[in-house]
C-alpha positions as CSV (number, residue, x, y, z in Angstrom):
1,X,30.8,34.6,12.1
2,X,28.4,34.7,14.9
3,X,29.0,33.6,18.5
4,X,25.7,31.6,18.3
5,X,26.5,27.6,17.5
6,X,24.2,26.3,15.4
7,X,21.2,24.3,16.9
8,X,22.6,20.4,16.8
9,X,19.8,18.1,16.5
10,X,18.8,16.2,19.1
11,X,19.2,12.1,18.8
12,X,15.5,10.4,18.5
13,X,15.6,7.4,17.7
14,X,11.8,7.3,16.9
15,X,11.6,9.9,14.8
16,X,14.8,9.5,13.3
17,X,12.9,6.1,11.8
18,X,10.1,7.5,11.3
19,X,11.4,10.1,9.2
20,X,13.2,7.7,7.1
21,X,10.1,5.6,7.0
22,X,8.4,8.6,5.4
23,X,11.4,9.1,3.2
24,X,11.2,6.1,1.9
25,X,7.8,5.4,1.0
26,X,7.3,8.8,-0.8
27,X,11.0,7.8,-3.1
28,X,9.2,3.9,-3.6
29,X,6.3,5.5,-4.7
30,X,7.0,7.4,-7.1
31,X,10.2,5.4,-8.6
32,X,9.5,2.5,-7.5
33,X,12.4,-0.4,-5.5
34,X,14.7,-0.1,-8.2
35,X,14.5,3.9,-9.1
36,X,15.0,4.8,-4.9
37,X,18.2,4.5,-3.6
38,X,19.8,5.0,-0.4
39,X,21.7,7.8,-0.4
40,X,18.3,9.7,-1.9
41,X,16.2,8.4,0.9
42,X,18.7,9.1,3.3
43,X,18.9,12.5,2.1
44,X,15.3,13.2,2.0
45,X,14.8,12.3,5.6
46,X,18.4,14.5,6.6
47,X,19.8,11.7,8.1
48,X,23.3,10.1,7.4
49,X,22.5,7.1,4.9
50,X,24.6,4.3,7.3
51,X,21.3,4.6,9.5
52,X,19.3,2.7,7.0
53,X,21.2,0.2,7.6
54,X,21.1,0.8,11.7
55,X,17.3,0.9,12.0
56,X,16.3,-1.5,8.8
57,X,19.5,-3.6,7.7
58,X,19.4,-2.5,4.3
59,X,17.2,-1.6,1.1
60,X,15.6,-4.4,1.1
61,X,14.5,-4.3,5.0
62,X,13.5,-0.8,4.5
63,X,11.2,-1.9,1.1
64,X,10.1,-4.5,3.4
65,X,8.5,-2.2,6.2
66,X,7.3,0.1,3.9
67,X,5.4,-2.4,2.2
68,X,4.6,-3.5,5.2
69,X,3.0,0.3,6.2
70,X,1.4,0.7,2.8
71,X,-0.6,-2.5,2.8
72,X,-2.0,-2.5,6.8
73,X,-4.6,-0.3,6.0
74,X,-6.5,-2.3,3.8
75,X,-10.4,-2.6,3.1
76,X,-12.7,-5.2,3.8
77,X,-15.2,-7.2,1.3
78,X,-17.5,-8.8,3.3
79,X,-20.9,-9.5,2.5
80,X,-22.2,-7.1,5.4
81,X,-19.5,-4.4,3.9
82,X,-19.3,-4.7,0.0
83,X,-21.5,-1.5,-0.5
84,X,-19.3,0.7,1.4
85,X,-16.2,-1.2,-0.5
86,X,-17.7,-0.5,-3.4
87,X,-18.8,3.3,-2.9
88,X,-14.6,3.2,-1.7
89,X,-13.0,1.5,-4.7
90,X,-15.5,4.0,-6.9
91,X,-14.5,7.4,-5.4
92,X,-10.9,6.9,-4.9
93,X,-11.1,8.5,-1.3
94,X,-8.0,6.6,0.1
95,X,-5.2,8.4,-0.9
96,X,-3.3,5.6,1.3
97,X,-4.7,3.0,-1.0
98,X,-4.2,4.9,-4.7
99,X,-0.3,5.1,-2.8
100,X,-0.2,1.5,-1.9
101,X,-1.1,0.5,-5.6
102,X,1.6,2.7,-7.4
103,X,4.3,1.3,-5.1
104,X,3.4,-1.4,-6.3
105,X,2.8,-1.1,-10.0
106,X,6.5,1.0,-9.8
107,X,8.7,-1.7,-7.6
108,X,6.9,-5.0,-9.3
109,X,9.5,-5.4,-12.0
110,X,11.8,-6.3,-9.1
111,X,11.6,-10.2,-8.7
112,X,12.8,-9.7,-5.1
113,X,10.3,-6.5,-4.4
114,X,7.6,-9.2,-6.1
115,X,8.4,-11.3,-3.5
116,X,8.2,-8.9,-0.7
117,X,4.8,-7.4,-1.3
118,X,3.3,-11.2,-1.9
119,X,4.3,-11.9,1.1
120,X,3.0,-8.7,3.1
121,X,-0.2,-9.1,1.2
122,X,-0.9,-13.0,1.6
123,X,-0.1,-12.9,5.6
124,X,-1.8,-9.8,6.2
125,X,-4.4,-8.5,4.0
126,X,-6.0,-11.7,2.7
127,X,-5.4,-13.5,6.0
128,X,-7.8,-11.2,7.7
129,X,-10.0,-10.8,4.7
130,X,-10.1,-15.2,4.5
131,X,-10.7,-15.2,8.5
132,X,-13.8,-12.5,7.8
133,X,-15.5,-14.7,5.2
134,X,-18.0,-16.9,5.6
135,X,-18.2,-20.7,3.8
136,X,-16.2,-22.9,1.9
137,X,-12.7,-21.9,-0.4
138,X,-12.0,-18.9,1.8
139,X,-8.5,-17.9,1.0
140,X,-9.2,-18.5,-2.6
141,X,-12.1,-16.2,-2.2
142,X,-10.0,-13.8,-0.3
143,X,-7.1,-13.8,-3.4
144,X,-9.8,-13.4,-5.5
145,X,-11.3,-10.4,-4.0
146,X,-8.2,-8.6,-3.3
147,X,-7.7,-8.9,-7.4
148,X,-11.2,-7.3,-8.3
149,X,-10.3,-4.3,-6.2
150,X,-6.5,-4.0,-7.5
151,X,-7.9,-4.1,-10.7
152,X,-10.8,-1.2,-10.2
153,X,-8.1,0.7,-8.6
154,X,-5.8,0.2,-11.8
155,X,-8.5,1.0,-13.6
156,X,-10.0,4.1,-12.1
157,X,-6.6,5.8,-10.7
158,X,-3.5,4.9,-13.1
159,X,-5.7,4.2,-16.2
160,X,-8.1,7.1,-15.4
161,X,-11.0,4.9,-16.8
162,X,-13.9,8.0,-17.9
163,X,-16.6,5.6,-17.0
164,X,-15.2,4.3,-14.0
165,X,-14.6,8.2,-12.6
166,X,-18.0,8.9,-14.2
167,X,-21.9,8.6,-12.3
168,X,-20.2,6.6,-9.8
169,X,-23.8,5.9,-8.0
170,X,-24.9,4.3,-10.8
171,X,-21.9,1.5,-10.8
172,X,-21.9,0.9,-7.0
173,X,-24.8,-1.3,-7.1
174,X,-23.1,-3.5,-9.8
175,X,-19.7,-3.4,-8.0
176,X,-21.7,-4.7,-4.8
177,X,-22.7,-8.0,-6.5
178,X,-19.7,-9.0,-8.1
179,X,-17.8,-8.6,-4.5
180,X,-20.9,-10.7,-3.3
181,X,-20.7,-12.7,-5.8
182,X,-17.6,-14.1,-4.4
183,X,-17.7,-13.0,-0.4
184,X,-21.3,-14.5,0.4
185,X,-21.2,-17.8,-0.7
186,X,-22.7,-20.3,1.8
């Protein structure tokens, strides 16, 4: 034995949740709400697992702000917009978004994970996509939107759709005026 004491870490709160955050969302994304437990997150971010409960309440709290995380950064489909959405939802460049969509896809079997991302999605993402459209029907629209591009992204990343990763220039164009199609109407 050595007359050195092992380095104790130091109590942070902030990244002591953060860690777990990151944890977390890396063990719902790739086994979705019911394949992550507790004890696995916990032990992933080297933390004792009773501070899930601290910092979030529980597994469902923790789902909750993840979800919550995943889904903020989301794109928008306006009329002045839809070409770079389009360009986006072709390449797959948001690693954030491909992310978002297999937490999803893995954890939606869960009735009460179901219920959870609705939520997120309805009073975040197609709020401020609803607020940003113009005319008539605008949440409608906005729901309606959000399903074109969960659908190119099942499409293009989990489905691995050849002519949806192929000549990508050549589709943008026709990707533009289905997401005007629905976002510009007067």
């Amino acid at each position: 034995m050595t007359d050195e004491q092992p380095a104790t870490r130091r109590r942070d709160a902030t990244a002591t949740r953060a860690a777990i955050l990151r944890a977390a969302q890396a063990a719902f994304t790739e086994r979705g709400y019911d394949g992550a437990g507790v004890r696995e997150i916990a032990r992933a971010a080297e933390v004792d697992p009773r501070l899930i409960g601290k910092y979030f309440g529980s597994k469902e709290g923790l789902f909750a702000e993840v979800v919550e995380v995943a889904y903020e950064k989301s794109m928008m489909m306006t009329p002045e917009l839809n070409h770079e959405a389009a360009k986006a939802l072709l390449t797959g460049e948001d690693q954030h978004a491909t992310d978002g969509m297999l937490l999803t896809l893995r954890s939606v079997a869960n009735p009460r994970a179901a219920a959870i991302m609705r939520d997120s999605l309805e009073r975040n993402y197609q709020a401020r996509l609803a607020d940003a459209l113009p005319g008539p029907d605008r949440t409608g629209r906005s729901a309606l939107l959000i399903a074109i591009c969960a659908g190119m992204m099942l499409n293009r990343t989990v489905l691995g759709s050849t002519v949806l990763n192929d000549d990508v220039d050549k589709l943008v164009p026709y990707l533009k005026a289905a997401l005007d199609a629905v976002a510009d109407i007067q």
